[in-house]
Backbone bond lengths (Angstrom), bond angles and torsions (degrees), N, CA, C in turn:
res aa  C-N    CA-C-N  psi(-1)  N-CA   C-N-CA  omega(-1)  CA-C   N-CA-C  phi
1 X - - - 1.453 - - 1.516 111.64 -
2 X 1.494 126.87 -29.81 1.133 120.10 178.52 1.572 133.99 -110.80
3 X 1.446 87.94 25.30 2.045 99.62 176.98 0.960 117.83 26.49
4 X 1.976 123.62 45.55 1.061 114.57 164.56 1.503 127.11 104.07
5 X 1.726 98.51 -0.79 1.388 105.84 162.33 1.475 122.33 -83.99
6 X 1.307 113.90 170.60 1.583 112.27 164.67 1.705 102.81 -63.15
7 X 1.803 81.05 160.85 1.298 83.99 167.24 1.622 127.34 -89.77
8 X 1.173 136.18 2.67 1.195 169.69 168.35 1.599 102.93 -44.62
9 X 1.725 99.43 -54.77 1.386 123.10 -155.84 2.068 106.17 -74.83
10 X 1.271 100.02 -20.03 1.497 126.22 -163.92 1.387 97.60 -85.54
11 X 1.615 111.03 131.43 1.336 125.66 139.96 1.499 139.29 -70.91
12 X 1.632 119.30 85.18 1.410 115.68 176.22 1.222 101.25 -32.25
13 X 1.340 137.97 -56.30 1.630 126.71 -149.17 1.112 122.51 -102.16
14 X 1.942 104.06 30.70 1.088 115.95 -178.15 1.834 114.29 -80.79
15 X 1.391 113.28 128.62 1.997 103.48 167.45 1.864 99.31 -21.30
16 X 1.145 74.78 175.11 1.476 83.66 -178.47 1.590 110.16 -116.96
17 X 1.467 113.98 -14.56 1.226 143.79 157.05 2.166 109.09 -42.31
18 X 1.008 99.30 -42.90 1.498 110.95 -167.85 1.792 105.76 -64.61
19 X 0.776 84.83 124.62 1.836 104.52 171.29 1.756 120.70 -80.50
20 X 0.946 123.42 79.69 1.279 136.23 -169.61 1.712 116.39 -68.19
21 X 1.104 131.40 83.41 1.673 116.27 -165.48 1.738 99.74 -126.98
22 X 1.251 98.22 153.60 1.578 108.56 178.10 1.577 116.50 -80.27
23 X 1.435 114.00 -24.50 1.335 124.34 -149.67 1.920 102.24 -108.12
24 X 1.012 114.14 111.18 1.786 120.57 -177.32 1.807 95.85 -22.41
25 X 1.628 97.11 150.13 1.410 96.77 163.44 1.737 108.41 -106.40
26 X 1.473 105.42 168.74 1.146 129.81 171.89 1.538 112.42 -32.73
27 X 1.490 130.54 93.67 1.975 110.39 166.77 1.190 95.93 -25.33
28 X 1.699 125.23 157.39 0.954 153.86 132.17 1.792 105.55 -71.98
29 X 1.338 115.72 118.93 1.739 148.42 165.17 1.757 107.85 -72.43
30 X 1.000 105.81 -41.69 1.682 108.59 -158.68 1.536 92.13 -76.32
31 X 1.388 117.15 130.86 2.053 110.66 177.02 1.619 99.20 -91.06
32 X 1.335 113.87 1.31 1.597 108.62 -177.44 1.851 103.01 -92.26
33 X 1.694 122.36 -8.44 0.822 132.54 -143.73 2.489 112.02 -11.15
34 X 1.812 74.62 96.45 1.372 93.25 -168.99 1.631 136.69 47.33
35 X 1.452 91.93 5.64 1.866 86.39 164.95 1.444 118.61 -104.38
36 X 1.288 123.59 124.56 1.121 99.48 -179.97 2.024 113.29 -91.29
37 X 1.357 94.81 151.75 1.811 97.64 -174.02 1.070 94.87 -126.90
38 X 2.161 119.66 117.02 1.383 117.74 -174.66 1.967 91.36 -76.43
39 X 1.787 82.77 161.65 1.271 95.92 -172.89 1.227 120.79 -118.05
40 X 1.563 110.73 89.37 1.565 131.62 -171.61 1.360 106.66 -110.14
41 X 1.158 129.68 35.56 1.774 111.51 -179.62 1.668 92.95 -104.36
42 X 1.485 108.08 143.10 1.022 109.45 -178.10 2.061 112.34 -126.61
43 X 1.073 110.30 176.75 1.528 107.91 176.71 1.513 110.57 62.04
44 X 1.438 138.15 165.19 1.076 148.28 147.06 1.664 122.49 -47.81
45 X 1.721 97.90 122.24 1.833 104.68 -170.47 1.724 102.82 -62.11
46 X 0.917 116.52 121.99 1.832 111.82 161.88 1.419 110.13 -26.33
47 X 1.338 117.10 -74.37 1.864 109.25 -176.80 1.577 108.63 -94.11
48 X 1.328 141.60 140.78 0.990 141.95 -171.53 1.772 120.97 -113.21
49 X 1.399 117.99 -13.89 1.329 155.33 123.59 1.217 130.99 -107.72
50 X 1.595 123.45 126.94 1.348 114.47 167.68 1.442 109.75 -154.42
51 X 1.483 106.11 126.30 1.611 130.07 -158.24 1.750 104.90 -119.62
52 X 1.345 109.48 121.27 0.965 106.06 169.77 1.688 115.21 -114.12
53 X 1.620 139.13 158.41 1.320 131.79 162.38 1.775 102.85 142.39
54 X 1.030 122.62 -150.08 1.652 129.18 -156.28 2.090 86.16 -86.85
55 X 1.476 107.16 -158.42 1.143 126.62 -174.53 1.114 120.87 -62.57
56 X 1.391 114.36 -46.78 1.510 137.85 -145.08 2.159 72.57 -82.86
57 X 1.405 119.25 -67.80 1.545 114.89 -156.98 1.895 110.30 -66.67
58 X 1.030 88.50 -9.27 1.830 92.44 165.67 1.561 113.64 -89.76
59 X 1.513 108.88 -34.19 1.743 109.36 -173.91 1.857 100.26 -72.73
60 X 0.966 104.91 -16.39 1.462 83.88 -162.48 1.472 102.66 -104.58
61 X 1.375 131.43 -24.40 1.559 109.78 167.81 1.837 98.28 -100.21
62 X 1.096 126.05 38.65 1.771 130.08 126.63 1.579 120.26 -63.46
63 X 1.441 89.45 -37.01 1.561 87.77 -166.83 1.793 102.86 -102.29
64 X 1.516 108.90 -11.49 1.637 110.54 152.85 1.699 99.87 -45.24
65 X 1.119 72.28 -81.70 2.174 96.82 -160.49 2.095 92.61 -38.87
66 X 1.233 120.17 -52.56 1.434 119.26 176.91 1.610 95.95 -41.53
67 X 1.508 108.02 -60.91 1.654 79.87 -148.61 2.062 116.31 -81.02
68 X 1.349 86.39 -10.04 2.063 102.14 175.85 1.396 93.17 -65.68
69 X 1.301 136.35 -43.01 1.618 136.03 -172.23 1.686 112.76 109.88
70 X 1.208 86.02 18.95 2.055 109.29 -177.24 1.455 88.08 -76.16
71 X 0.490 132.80 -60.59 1.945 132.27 -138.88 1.379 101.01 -33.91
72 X 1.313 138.57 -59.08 1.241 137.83 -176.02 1.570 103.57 -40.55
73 X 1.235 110.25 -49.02 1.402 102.74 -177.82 1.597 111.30 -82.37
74 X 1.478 113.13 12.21 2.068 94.34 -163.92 1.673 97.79 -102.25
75 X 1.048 113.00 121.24 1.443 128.66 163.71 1.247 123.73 -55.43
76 X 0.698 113.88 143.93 1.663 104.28 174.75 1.900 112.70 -166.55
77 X 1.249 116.53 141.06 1.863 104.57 -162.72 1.753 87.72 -87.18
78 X 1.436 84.27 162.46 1.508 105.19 -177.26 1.837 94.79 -122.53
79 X 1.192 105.72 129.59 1.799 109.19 165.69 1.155 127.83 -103.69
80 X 1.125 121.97 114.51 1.703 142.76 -166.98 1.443 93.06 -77.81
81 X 1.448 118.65 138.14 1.310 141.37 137.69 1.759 86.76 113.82
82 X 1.405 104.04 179.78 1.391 124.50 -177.79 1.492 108.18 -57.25
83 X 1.242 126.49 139.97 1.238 130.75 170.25 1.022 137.79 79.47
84 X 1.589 123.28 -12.58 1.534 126.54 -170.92 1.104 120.87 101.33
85 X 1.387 133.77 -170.37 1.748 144.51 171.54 1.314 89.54 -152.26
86 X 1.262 100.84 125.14 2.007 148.78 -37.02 1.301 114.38 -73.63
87 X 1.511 121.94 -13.60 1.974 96.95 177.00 1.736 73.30 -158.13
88 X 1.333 102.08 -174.50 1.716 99.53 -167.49 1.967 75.02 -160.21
89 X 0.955 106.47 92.33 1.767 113.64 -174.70 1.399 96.12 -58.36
90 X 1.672 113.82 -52.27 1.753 91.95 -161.74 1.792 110.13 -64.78
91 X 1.165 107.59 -38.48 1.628 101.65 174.68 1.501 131.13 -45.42
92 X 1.822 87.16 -31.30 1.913 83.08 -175.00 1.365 85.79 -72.93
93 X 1.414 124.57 -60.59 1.579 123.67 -163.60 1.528 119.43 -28.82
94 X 1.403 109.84 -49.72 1.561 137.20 -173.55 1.759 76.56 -60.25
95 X 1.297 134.32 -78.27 2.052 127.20 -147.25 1.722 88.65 -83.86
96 X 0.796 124.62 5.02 1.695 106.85 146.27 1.330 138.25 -87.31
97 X 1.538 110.42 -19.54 1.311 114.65 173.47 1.497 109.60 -82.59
């Protein structure tokens, strides 16, 4: 089961089903990787990016949508008052020093 690994390296409580190998496998090529999904969606999706999380995961598909030529259309929330909604880490960090 373990082509040569320690045994250290091994899960006793592994299925027994599981293929254990030392050596990288093959990328997978196929983007369906083996499912197939019939393809009935029709019309234009309402959001065409949509990112949720702190600053950093909004700045960076802005500058997706900037560089596709979305931006006019990319939404994105803006937070009123000091600090953000719900904590704004670099600010506290920044009034602790």
């Amino acid at each position: 089961m373990g082509d040569g690994l320690p045994e250290w390296m091994l899960d006793a409580k592994a299925p027994t089903d599981v293929e254990v190998t030392s050596a990288p496998r093959t990328p997978a090529e196929d983007p369906r990787l083996v499912v197939d999904v019939p393809a009935a969606a029709e019309g234009t999706p309402r959001h065409r990016l949509v990112a949720t999380g702190d600053s950093l995961t909004h700045g960076y598909p802005a500058i997706t949508a900037h560089e596709m030529g979305w931006y006019e259309h990319f939404r994105q929330p803006s937070y009123l008052g000091e600090g953000g909604l719900p904590l704004n880490l670099a600010l506290c960090g920044r009034m602790l020093l």
